[in-house]
C-alpha positions as semicolon CSV with decimal commas, in nm:
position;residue;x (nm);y (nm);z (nm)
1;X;-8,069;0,173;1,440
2;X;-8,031;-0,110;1,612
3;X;-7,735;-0,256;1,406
4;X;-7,564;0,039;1,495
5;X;-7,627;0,041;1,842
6;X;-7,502;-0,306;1,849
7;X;-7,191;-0,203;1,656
8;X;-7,133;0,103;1,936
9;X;-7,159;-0,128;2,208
10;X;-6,911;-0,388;2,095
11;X;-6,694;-0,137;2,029
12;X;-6,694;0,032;2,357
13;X;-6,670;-0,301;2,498
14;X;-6,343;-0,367;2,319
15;X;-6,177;-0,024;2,394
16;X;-6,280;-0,097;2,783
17;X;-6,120;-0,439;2,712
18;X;-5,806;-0,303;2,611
19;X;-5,780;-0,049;2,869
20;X;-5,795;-0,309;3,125
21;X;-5,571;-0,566;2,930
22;X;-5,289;-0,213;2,949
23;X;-5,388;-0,098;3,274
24;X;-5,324;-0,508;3,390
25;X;-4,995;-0,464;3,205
26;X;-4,947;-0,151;3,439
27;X;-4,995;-0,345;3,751
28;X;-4,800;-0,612;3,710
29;X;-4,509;-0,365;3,601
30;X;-4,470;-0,210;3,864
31;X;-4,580;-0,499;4,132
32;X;-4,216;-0,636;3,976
33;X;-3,984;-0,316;4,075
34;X;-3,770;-0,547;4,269
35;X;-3,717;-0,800;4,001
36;X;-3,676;-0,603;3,754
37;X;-3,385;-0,377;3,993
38;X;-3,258;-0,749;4,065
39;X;-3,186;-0,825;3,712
40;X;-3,090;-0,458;3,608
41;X;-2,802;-0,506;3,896
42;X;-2,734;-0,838;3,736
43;X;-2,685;-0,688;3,381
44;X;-2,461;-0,400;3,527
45;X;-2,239;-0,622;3,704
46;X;-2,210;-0,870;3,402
47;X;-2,093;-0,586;3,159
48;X;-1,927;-0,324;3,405
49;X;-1,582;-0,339;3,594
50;X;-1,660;-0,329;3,939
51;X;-1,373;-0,243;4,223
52;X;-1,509;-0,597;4,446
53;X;-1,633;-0,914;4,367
54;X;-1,956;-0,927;4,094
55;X;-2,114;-1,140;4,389
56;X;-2,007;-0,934;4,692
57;X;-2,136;-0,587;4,509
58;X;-2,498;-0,796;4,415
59;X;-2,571;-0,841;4,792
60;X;-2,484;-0,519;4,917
61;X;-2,710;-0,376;4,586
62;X;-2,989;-0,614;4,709
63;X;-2,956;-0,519;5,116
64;X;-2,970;-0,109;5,018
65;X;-3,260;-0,203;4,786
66;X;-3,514;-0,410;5,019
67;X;-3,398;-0,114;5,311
68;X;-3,535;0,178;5,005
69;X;-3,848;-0,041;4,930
70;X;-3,907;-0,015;5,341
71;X;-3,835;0,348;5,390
72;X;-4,044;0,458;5,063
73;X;-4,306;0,236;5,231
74;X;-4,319;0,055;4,907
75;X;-4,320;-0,254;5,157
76;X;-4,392;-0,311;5,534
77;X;-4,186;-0,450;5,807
78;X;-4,374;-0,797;5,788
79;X;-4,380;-0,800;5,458
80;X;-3,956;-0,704;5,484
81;X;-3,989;-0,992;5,765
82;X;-4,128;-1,294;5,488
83;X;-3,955;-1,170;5,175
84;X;-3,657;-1,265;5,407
85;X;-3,776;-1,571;5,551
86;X;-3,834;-1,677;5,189
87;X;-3,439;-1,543;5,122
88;X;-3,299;-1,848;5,372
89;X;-3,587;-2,100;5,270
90;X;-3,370;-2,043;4,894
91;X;-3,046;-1,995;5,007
92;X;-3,065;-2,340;5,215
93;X;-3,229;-2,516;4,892
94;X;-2,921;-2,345;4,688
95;X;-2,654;-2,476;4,943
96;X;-2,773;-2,811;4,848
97;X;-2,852;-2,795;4,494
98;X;-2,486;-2,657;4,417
99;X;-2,352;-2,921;4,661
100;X;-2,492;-3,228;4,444
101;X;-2,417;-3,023;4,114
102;X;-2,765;-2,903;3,963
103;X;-2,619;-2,590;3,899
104;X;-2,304;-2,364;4,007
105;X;-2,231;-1,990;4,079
106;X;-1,906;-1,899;3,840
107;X;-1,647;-1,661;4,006
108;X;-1,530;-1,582;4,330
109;X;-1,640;-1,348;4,612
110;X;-1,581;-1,330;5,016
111;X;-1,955;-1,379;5,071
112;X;-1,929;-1,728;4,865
113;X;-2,048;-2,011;5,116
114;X;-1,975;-2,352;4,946
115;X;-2,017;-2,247;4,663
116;X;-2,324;-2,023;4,653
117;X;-2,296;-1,644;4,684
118;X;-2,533;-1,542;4,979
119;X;-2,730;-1,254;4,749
120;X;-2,859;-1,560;4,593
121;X;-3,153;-1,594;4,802
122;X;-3,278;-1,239;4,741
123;X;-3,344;-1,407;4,367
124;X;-3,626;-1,635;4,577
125;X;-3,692;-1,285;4,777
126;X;-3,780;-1,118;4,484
127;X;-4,085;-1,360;4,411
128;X;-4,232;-1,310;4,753
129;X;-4,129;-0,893;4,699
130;X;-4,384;-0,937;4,376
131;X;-4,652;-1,121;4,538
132;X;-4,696;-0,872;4,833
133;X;-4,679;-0,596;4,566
134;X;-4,933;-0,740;4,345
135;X;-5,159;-0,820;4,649
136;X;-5,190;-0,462;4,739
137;X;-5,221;-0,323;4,409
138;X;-5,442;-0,578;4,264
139;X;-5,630;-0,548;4,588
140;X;-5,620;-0,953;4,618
141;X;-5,787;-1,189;4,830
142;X;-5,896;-1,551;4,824
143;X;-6,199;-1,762;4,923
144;X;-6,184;-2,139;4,976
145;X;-5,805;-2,124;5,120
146;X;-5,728;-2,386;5,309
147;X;-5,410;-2,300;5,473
148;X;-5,317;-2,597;5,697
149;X;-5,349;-2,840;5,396
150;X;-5,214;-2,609;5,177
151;X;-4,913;-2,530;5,395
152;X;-4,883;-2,942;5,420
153;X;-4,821;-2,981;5,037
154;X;-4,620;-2,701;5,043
155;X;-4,355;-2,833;5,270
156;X;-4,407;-3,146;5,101
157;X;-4,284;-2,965;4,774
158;X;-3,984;-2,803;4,953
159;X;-3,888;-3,135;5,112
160;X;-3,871;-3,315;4,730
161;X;-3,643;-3,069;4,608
162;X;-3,402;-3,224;4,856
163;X;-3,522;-3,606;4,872
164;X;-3,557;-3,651;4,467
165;X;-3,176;-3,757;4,465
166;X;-3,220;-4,060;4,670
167;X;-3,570;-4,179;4,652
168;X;-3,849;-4,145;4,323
169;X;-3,918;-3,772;4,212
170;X;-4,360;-3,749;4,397
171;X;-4,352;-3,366;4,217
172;X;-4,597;-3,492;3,976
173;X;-4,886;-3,668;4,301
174;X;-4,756;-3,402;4,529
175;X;-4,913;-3,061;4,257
176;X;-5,158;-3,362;4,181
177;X;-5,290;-3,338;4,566
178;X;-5,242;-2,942;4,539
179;X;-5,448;-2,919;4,221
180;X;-5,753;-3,173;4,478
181;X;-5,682;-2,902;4,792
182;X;-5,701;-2,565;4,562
183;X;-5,999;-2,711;4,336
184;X;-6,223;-2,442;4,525
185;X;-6,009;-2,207;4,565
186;X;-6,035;-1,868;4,386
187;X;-5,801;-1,531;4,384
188;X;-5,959;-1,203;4,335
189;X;-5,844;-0,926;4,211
190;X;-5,928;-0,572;4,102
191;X;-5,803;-0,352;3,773
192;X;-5,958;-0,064;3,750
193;X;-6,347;-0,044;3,829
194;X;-6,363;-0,393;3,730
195;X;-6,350;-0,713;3,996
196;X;-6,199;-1,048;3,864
197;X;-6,132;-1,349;3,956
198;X;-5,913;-1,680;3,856
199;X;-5,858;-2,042;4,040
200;X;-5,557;-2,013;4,198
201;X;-5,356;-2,304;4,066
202;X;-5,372;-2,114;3,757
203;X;-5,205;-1,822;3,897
204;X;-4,934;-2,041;4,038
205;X;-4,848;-2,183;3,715
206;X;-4,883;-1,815;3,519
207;X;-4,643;-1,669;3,744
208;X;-4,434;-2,026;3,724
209;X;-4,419;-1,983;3,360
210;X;-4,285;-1,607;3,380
211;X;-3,992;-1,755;3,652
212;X;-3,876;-1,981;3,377
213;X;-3,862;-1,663;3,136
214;X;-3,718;-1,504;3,448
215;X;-3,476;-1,777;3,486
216;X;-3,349;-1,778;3,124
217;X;-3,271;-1,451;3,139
218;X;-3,091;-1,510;3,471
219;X;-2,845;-1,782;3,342
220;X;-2,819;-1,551;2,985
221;X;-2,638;-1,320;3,265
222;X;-2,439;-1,591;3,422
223;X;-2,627;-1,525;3,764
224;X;-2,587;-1,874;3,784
225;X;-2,541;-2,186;3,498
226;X;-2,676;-2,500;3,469
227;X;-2,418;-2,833;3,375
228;X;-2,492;-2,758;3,002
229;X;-2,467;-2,387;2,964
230;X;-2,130;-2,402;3,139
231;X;-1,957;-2,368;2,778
232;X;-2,234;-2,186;2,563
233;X;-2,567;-2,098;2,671
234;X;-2,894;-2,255;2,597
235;X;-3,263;-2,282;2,698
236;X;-3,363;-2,349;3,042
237;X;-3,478;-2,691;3,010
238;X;-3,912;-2,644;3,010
239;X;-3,919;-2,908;3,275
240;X;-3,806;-2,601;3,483
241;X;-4,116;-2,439;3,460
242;X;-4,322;-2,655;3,656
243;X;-4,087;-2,633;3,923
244;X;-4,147;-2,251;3,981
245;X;-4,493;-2,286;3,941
246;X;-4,478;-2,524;4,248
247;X;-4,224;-2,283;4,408
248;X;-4,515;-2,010;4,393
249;X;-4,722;-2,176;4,597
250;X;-4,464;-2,207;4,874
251;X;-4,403;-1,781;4,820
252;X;-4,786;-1,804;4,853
253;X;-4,838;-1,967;5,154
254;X;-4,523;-1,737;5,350
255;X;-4,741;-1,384;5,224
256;X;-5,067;-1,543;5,265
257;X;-5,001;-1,606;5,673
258;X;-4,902;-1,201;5,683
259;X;-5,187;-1,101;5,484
260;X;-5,409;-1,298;5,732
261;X;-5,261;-1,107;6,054
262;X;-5,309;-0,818;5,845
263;X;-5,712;-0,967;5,776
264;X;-5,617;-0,935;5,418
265;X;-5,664;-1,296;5,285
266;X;-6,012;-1,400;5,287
267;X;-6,264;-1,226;4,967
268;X;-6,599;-1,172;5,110
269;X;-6,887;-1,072;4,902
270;X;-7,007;-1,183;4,552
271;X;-6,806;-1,450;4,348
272;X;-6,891;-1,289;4,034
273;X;-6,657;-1,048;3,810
274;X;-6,830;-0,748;3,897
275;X;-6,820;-0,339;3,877
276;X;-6,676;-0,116;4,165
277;X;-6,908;0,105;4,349
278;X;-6,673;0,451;4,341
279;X;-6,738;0,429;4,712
280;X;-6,613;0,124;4,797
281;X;-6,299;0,193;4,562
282;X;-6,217;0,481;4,718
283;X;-6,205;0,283;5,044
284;X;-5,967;0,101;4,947
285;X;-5,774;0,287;4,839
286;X;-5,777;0,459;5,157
287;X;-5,718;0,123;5,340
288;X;-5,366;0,054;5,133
């Protein structure tokens, strides 16, 4: 009897398990409607004739879409207001990468400025667009955050992506001192009745790692091309994928000061993975 028990219990544990793993999956769908519009536009424009410039038509796409995530409420104003912020904190960092040839933008269009089409940035927009999406419907918050340091090493990171070409490349000290400042730090999250929760430099380099998938698929569609894909494609160097992980945690740091006018940020309560009251679920739910 009690073998069987046993046996009844493990199994309902695993079909809860892989209801969660699917209704996960779910989430993270649908917290990635604007990438996954951005790249649907980019696979359009690649394969369709279009009456303008592939580059022209990709930023008016882009504008109409972040206006129809606002009116559908799918995103607020401030949310609108840092997904943009984030748009000229990339388009400055592509002006310069393009300048010093990292990469290039092939083809022409009138909203090409030195090289770099200006709906470029909404490809840096659309990882702030999934982080606010993901924070409401994962219900996230952190505890431990310590914004001013982290907001230190995260300008620190934006400033090497610039100063690597003349002096020594400090990525690898500079996510070194991240890791010491976020060694406390936890994000929670909620799927279904259940409450998780992860160290947050892990999340940085799981969403870091799904960029550089991101970013394969990006050159694959001539978005953009690095100095050896200019003739055939290949791989994304791996390298790459530390760089978007420390890219996150600059996204991170933009939505985190919104979510914190918004009192949003901070996870109060028990730091155990634990079960939702329906009560308290049902609050927020309300609260979204």
């Amino acid at each position: 009897m009690t073998t069987w028990t046993g046996r009844i219990g493990i199994s309902s544990r695993f079909v809860f398990g892989c209801l969660q793993f699917l209704r996960f999956g779910w989430l993270e769908a649908v917290s990635c409607l604007f990438p996954a519009f951005l790249f649907a536009g980019l696979a359009i424009s690649k394969y369709l004739d279009l009456p303008i410039a592939r580059y022209d038509a990709l930023l008016i796409y882009c504008l109409v879409l972040t206006f129809l995530f606002w009116a559908v409420r799918l995103e607020t104003w401030r949310e609108v207001a840092v997904i943009f912020g984030f748009h000229l904190v990339g388009l400055a960092l592509e002006l310069f990468k393009v300048q010093v040839g990292s990469w290039q933008y092939p083809g022409d269009a009138v909203t090409k400025i030195a090289g770099v089409p200006l709906f470029a940035g909404f490809m840096y927009a659309a990882v702030g667009s999934y982080l606010c999406q993901a924070w409401r419907r994962f219900d996230l918050r952190v505890s431990n955050y310590r914004p001013v340091l982290t907001t230190v090493f995260a300008v620190l990171i934006y400033a090497n992506f610039f100063t690597h070409h003349w002096i020594p490349d400090l990525r690898i000290p500079i996510a070194l001192g991240l890791l010491v400042v976020l060694r406390r730090t936890w994000v929670f999250f909620t799927v279904g009745v259940r409450r998780y929760r992860m160290p947050l430099a892990l999340s940085f380099a799981l969403i870091g790692f799904f960029l550089w998938i991101a970013e394969n698929a990006g050159t694959f569609l001539d978005a953009w091309n690095y100095p050896d894909q200019v003739s055939v494609w290949r791989l994304v160097h791996p390298a790459k994928f530390g760089a978007w992980s420390l890219l996150v945690s600059m996204s991170f740091v933009l939505v985190a000061s919104v979510k914190s006018l918004e009192g949003r940020l901070y996870h109060r309560g028990s730091t155990a993975t634990v079960e939702i009251s329906p009560q308290h679920r049902d609050a927020n739910q309300a609260d979204r």
